[in-house]
C-alpha positions as CSV (number, residue, x, y, z in Angstrom):
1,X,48.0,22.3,11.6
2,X,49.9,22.6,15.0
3,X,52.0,19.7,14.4
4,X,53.2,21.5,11.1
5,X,54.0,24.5,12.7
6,X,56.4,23.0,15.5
7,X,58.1,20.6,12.3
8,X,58.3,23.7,10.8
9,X,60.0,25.6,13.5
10,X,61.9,22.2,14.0
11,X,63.6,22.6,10.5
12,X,64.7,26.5,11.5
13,X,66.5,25.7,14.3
14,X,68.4,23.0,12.9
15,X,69.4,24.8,9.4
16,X,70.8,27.4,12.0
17,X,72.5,24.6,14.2
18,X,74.3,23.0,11.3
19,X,75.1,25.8,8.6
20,X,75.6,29.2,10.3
21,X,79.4,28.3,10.6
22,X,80.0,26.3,7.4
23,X,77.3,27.0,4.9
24,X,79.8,25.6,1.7
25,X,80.6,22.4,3.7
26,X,79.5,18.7,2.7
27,X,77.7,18.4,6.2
28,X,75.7,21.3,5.8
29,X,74.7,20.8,2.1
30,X,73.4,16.7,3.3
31,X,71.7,18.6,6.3
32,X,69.8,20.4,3.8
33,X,69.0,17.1,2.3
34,X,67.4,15.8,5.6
35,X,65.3,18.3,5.7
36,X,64.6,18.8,2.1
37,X,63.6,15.1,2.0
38,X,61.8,14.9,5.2
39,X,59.4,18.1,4.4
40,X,58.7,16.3,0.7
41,X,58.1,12.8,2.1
42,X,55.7,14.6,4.8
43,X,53.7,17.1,2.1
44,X,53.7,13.8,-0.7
45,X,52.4,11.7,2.1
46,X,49.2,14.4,3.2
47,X,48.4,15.1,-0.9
48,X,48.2,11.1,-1.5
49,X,46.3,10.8,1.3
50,X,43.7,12.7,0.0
51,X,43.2,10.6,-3.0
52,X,41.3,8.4,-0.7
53,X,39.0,10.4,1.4
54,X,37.9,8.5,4.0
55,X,41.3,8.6,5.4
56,X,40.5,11.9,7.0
57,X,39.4,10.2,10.3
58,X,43.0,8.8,10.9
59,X,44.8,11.4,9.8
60,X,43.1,14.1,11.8
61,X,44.5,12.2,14.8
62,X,48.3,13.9,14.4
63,X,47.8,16.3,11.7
64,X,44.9,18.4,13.1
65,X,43.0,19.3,9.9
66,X,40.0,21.0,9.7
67,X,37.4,19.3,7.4
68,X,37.5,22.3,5.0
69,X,40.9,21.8,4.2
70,X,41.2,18.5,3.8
71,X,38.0,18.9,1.1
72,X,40.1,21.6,-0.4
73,X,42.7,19.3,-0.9
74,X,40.4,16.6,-1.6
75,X,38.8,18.3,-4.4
76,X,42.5,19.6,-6.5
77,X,43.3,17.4,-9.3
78,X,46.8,16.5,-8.3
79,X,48.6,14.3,-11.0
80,X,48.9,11.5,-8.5
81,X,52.3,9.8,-10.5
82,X,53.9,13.2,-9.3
83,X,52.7,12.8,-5.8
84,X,54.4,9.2,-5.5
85,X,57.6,10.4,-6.7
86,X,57.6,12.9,-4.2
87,X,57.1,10.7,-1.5
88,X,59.3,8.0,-2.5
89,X,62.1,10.5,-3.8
90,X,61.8,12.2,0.2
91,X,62.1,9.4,1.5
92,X,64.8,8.0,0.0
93,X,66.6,11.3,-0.1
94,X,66.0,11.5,3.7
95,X,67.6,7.9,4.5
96,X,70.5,9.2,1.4
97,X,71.6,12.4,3.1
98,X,71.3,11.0,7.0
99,X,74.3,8.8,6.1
100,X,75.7,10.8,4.3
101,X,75.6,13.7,6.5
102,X,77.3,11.2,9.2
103,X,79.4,10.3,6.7
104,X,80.9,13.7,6.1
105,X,80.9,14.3,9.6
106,X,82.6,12.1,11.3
107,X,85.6,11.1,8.4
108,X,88.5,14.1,8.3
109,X,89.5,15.7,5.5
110,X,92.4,13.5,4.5
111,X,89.6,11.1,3.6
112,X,87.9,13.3,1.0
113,X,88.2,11.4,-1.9
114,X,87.0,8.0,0.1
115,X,84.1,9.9,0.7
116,X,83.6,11.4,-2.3
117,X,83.5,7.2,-3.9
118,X,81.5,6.2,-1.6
119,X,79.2,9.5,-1.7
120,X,79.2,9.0,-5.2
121,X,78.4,5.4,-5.1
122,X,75.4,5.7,-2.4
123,X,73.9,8.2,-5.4
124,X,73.5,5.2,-8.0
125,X,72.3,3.2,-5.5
126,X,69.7,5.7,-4.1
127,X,68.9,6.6,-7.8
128,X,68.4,3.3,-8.9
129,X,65.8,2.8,-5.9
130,X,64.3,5.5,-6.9
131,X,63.3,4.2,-10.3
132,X,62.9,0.8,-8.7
133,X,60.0,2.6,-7.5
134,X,58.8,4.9,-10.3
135,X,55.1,4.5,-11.0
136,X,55.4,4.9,-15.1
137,X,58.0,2.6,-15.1
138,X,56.6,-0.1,-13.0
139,X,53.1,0.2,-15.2
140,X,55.6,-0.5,-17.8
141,X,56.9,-3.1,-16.6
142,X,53.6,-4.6,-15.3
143,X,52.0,-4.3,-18.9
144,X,55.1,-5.7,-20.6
145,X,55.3,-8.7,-18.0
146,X,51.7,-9.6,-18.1
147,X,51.5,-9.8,-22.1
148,X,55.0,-12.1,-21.9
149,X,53.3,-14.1,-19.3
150,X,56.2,-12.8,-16.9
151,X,54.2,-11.7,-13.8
152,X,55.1,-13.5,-11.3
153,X,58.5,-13.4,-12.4
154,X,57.9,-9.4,-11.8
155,X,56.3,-10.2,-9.0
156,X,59.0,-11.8,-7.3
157,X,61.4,-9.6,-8.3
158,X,59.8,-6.5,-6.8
159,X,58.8,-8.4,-3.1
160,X,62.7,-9.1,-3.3
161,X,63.9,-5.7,-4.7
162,X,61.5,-4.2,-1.9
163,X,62.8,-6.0,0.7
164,X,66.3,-5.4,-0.1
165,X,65.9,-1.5,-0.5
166,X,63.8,-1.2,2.4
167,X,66.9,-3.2,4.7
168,X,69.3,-0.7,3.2
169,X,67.1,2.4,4.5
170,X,66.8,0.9,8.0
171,X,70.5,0.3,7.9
172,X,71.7,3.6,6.4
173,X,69.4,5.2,9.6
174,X,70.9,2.7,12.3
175,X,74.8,2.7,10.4
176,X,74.8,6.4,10.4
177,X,74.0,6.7,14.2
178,X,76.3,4.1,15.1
179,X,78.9,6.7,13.2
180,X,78.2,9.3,15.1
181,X,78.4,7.3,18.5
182,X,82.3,6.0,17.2
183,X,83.2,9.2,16.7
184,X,81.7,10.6,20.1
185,X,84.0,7.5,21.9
186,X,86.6,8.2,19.9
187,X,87.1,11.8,20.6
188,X,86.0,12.1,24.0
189,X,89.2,13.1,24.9
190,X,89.2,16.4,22.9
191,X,86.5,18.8,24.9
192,X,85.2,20.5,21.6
193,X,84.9,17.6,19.6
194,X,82.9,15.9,22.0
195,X,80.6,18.3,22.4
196,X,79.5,19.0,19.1
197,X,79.5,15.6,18.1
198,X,77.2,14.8,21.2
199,X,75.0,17.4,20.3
200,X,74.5,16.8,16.6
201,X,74.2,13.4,17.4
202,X,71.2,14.2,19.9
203,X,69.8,16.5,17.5
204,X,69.6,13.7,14.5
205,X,68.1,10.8,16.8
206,X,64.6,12.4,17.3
207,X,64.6,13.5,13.7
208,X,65.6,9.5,12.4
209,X,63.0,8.1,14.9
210,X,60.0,10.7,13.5
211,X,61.0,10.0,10.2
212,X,61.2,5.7,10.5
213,X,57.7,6.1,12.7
214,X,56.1,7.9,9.8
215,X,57.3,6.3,6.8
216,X,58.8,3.0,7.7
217,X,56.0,1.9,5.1
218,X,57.6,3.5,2.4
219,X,59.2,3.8,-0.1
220,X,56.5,1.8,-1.8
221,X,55.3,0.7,-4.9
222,X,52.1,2.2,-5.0
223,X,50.5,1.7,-8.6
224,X,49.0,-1.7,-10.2
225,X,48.0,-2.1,-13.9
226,X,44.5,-2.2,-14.6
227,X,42.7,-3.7,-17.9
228,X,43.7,-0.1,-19.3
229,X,46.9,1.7,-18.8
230,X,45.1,5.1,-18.9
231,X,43.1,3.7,-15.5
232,X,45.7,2.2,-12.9
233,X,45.0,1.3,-9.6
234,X,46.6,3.4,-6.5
235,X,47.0,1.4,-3.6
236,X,46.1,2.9,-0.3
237,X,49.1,2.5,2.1
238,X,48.7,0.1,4.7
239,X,48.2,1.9,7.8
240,X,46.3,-0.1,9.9
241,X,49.6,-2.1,11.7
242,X,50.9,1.5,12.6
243,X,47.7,2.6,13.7
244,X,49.1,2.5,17.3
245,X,52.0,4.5,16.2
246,X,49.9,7.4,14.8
247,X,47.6,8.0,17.6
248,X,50.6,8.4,19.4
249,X,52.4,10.6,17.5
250,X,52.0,13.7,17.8
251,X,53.4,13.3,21.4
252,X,56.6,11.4,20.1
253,X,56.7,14.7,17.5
254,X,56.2,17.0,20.5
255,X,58.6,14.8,22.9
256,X,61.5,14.7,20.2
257,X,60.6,18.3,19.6
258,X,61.3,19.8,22.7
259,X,64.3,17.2,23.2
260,X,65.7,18.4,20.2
261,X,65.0,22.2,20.8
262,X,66.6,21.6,24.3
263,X,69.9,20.4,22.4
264,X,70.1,22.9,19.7
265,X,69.4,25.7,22.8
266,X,72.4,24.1,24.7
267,X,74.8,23.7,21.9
268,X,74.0,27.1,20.5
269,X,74.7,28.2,24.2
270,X,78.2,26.8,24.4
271,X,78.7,28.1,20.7
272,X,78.0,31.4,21.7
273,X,79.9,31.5,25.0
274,X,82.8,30.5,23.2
275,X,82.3,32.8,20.5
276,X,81.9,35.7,22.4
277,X,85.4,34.8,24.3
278,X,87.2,34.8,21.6
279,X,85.5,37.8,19.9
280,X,86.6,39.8,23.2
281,X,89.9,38.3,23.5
282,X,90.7,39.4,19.9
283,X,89.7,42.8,20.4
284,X,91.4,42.9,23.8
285,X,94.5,42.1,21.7
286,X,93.7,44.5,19.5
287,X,93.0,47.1,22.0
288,X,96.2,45.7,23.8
289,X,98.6,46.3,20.3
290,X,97.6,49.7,20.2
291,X,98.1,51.0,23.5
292,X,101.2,49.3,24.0
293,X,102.7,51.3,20.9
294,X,101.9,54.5,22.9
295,X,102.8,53.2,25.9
296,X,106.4,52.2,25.0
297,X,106.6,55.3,22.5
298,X,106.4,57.3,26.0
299,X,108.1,55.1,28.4
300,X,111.1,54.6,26.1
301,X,111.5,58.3,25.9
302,X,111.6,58.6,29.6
303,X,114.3,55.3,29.8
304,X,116.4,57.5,27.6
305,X,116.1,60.8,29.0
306,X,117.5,58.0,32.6
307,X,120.1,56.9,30.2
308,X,121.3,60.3,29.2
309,X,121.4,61.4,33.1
310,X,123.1,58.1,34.0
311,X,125.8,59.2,31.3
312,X,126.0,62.4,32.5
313,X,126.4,61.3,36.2
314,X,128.8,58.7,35.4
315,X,131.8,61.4,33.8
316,X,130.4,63.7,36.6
317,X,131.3,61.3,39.4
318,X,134.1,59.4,37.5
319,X,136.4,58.5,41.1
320,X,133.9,57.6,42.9
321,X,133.3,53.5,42.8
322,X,129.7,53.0,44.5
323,X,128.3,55.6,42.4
324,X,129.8,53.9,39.7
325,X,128.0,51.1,40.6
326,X,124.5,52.3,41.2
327,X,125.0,53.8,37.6
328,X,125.8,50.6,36.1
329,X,122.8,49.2,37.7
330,X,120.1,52.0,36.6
331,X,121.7,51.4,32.9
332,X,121.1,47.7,33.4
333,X,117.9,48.4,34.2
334,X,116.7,50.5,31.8
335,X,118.2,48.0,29.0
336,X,116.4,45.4,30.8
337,X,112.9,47.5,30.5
338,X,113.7,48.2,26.4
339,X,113.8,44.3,26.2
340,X,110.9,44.1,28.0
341,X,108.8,46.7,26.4
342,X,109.9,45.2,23.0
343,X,109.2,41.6,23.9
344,X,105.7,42.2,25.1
345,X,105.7,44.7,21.5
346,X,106.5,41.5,19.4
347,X,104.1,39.5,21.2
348,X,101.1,41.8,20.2
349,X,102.2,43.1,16.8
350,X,100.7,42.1,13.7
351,X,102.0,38.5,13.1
352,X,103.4,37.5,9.7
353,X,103.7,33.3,9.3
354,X,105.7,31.5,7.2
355,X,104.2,27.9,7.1
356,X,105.4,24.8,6.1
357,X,105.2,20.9,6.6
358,X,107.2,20.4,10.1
359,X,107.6,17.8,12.4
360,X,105.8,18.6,15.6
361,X,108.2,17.8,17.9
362,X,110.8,20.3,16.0
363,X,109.6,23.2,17.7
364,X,108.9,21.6,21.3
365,X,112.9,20.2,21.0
366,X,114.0,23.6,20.6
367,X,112.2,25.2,23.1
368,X,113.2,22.8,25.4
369,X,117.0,23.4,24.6
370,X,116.3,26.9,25.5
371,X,115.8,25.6,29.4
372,X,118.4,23.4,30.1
373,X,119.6,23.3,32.6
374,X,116.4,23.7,34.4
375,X,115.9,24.5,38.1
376,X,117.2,21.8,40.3
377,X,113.9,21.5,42.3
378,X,112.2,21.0,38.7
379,X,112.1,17.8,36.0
380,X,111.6,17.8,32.9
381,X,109.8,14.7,31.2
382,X,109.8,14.2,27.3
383,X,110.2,11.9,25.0
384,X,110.0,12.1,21.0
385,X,107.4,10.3,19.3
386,X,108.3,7.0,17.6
387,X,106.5,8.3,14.5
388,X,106.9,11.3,12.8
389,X,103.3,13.6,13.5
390,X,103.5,16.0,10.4
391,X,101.7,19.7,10.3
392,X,101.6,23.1,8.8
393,X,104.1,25.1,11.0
394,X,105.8,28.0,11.4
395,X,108.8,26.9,13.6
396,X,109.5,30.1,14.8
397,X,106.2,31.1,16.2
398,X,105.4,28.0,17.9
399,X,109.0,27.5,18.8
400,X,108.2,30.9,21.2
401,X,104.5,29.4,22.1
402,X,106.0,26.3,23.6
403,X,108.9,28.1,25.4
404,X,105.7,30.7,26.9
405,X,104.1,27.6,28.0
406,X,107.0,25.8,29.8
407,X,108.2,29.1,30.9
408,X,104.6,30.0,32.6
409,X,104.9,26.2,33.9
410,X,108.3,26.9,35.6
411,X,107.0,30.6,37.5
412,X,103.9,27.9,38.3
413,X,105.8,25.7,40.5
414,X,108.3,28.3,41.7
415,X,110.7,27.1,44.3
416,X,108.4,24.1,45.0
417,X,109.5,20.5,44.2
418,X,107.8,20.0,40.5
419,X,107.7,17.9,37.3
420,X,106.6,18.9,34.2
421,X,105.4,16.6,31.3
422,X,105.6,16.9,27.7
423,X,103.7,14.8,25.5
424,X,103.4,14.8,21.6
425,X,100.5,12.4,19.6
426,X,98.6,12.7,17.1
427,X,94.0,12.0,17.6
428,X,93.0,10.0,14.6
429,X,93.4,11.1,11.5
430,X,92.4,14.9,12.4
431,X,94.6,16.3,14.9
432,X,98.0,16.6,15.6
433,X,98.7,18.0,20.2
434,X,101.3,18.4,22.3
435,X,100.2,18.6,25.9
436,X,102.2,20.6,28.9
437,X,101.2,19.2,32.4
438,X,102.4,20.6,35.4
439,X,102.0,20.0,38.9
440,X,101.7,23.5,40.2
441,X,99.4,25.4,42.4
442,X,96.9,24.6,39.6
443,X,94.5,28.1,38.3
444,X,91.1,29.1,40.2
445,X,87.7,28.1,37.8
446,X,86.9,31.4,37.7
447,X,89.9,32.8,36.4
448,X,90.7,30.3,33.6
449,X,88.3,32.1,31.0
450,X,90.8,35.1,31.9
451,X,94.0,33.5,30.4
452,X,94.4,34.3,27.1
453,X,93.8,38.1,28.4
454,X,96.5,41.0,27.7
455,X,98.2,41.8,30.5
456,X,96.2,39.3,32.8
457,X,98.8,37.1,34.9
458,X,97.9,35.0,37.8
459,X,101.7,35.5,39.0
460,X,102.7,38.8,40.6
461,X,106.1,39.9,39.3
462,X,107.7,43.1,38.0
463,X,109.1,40.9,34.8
464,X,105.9,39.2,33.9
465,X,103.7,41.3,31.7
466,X,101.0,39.1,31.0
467,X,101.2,38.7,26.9
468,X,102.5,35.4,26.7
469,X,99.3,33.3,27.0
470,X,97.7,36.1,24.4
471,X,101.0,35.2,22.1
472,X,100.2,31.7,22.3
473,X,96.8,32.1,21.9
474,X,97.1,34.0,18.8
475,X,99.6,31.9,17.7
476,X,97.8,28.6,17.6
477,X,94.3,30.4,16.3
478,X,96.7,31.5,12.8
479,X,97.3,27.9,12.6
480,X,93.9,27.3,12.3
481,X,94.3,25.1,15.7
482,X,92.8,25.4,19.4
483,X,93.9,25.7,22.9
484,X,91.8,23.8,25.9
485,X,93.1,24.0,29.1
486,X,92.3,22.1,32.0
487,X,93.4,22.9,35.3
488,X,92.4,22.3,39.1
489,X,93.5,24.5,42.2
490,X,96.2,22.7,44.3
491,X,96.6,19.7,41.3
492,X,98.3,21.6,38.4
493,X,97.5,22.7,34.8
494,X,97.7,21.2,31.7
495,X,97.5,22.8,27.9
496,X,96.4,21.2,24.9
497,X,97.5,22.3,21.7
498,X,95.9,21.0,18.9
499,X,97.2,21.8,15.2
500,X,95.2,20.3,12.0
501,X,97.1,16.7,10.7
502,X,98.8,16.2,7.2
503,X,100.0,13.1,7.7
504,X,101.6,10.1,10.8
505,X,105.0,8.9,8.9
């Protein structure tokens, strides 16, 4: 059963792809539904198939069994009411949880009661197909309509009732992709959300085109009364139009296999990569917390032990007005390197937020007082938002992350004729982002990935230490946000700061 196998490792990759991260999440828990759906509609439709043996010949053709278990199967006395709900429930669980899945995915969470109607609203309607469908219940219905001379009133209402369920399962499938490509437009701008939202949506289309090619038959009602309710007639599904389909299938399967493989490898690549980097840069600024707190606990011993000889030096050569001086400017100094060492300290240290509902341009408007008046070479563009972009904030902290980041901007451009842009908006419904463009020198490729690294600095100066970019970095990650930066050498830099939306006002 090769083409088993492959569905099989199919399923595995893609409950790792979709719930490693978020295994409580609503996505995850529908993704579950695919598959649970898919893998009952797919064992239902091999069991019923059996009921009428001289299918074997045609199902051989992309299921690869060998005659002795398909006799095997043949011969087990399956209760064959059992097997139809099983392949009419997987199938209309599959088509249930795909749009629901894109549902989930692509609405924020400020929508989660919108989805939680309309979640619960898609579960009557898939419920009530599902008994639309029942075998007991339509051999019910069939015996109670033919003694009240009410067949072909039945009749009619099941070719309509089929026809309508069956457009809401093709729509669901088509609805639910056209979802996920809204969403991929809509936040192509944001480098993370684009790429997992390309990537699931890659994943799903080979799964919905398996799925319709197979069972774009069913659901179907599969049961006709006989002249005795204990001997009903099981209709064989009508196979012969997709005959063309299934002698083809099994390279479709293999095709959206390996296309889907492909994706979940790439994704889980740029997952990874991404993982790892902030995994290291975490325990670099870990590593970088603790060795500071030795280093200044030894450096600030020697600064006093300068102190105390600059004291001593000072009563020692009390006339003398250029020594004088050069004292004045070693104590300077040394008061200087204490607010160094304990700036770069705070930076590192264990940080303590105190989070509210905020403005988002509160913080940037401070920061930016904190500049004026800039270098004269240098502008400075900003303007408030018309409407109000609320977030959870600690003022303070991101107050300090947006002065590092206009700060590193200014050191950027140096002496140089420059601009630099701020810009606050809000993506949707899910994102709140202030940007910092600058026209600078720009960053190499290769030494982007480098910084959010302790003590890494592309600028060579005896007052830059190297911790601000860390700051902000751990800064924004306590927010529960993310940093992207793009830059290009000789065209400038530009940060993205993206903090989780309450609300536009």
């Amino acid at each position: 059963m090769i083409i088993l196998i492959f569905i099989a490792v199919l399923f595995l990759f893609l409950t790792i792809l979709f719930t490693y991260k978020k295994i409580d999440s609503l996505s995850s828990r529908f993704m579950y539904g695919i598959n649970l759906g898919f893998i009952c509609s797919y064992v239902a439709f091999i069991l019923y198939l059996t009921q009428f043996n001289y299918y074997y010949n045609i199902v051989n053709q992309f299921f690869d069994f060998s005659p002795g278990t398909w006799n095997y199967l043949v011969l087990q006395n399956f209760d064959t009411n059992t097997i139809i709900r099983l392949l009419n429930g997987g199938v209309i669980l599959f088509y249930f949880s795909f749009f629901c899945f894109t549902l989930s995915f692509t609405n924020s969470r400020k929508k989660s009661k919108k989805i939680t109607v309309s979640v619960t609203l898609l579960s009557v309607l898939a419920l009530l197909q599902f008994l639309f469908y029942d075998p007991i219940l339509n051999l019910y219905l069939q015996d109670y309509t033919l003694k009240s001379d009410l067949l072909s009133s039945y009749q009619s209402y099941t070719q309509i009732g089929d026809k309508l369920f069956r457009f809401v399962n093709v729509l669901s499938l088509l609805i639910g992709i056209l979802l996920m490509v809204h969403h991929y437009i809509k936040h192509r701008h944001i480098r993370f959300m684009r790429n997992y939202t390309l990537f699931t949506l890659l994943s799903l289309l080979p799964l919905g085109t398996i799925q319709y090619l197979m069972f774009s038959w069913a659901p179907e009602l599969l049961v006709r009364i006989t002249f005795s309710r204990q001997f009903p007639n099981y209709q064989q599904p009508d196979l012969n139009l997709y005959f063309a389909e299934l002698r083809v299938f099994p390279f479709i399967a293999l095709f959206a296999l390996g296309f889907m493989v492909f994706n979940v490898y790439k994704y889980n690549s740029i997952e990874s990569y991404h993982r790892d980097v902030n995994t290291l840069i975490n325990r670099k600024i870990d590593t970088a917390s603790l060795g500071i707190r030795a280093f200044t606990h030894a450096i600030k011993n020697h600064l006093l032990a300068i102190q105390s000889e600059t004291e001593f030096l000072r009563e020692r050569f009390e006339g003398d007005q250029e020594a004088a001086y050069s004292l004045k400017l070693i104590e300077s100094s040394c008061e200087q390197s204490f607010e160094s060492i304990d700036h770069a300290a705070k930076m590192l240290k264990q940080i303590t937020l105190n989070m509210k509902p905020s403005g988002l341009h509160q913080p940037v408007e401070q920061a930016i007082i904190r500049f004026h008046p800039l270098k004269p070479n240098i502008e400075l563009h900003y303007q408030r938002p018309k409407k109000t972009i609320m977030v959870y904030l600690d003022e303070e902290h991101i107050n300090e992350v947006i002065y590092n980041m206009i700060k590193n901007a200014l050191e950027a451009i140096s002496d140089q004729q420059g601009e630099i842009s701020i810009d606050i908006k809000h993506v949707n419904d899910d994102w709140g982002v202030i940007s910092i463009l600058d026209n600078g020198p720009g960053i190499e490729t290769d030494n982007v990935n480098e910084l959010f690294t302790p003590f890494y600095s592309t600028k060579s100066s005896l007052t830059n230490w190297g911790v601000g970019l860390s700051f902000c970095y751990k800064i924004v990650k306590a927010h529960d946000g993310k940093i992207e930066v793009t830059t290009e050498k000789g065209k400038g830099t530009q940060f993205h700061l993206y903090f989780p939306l309450i609300f536009v006002e």
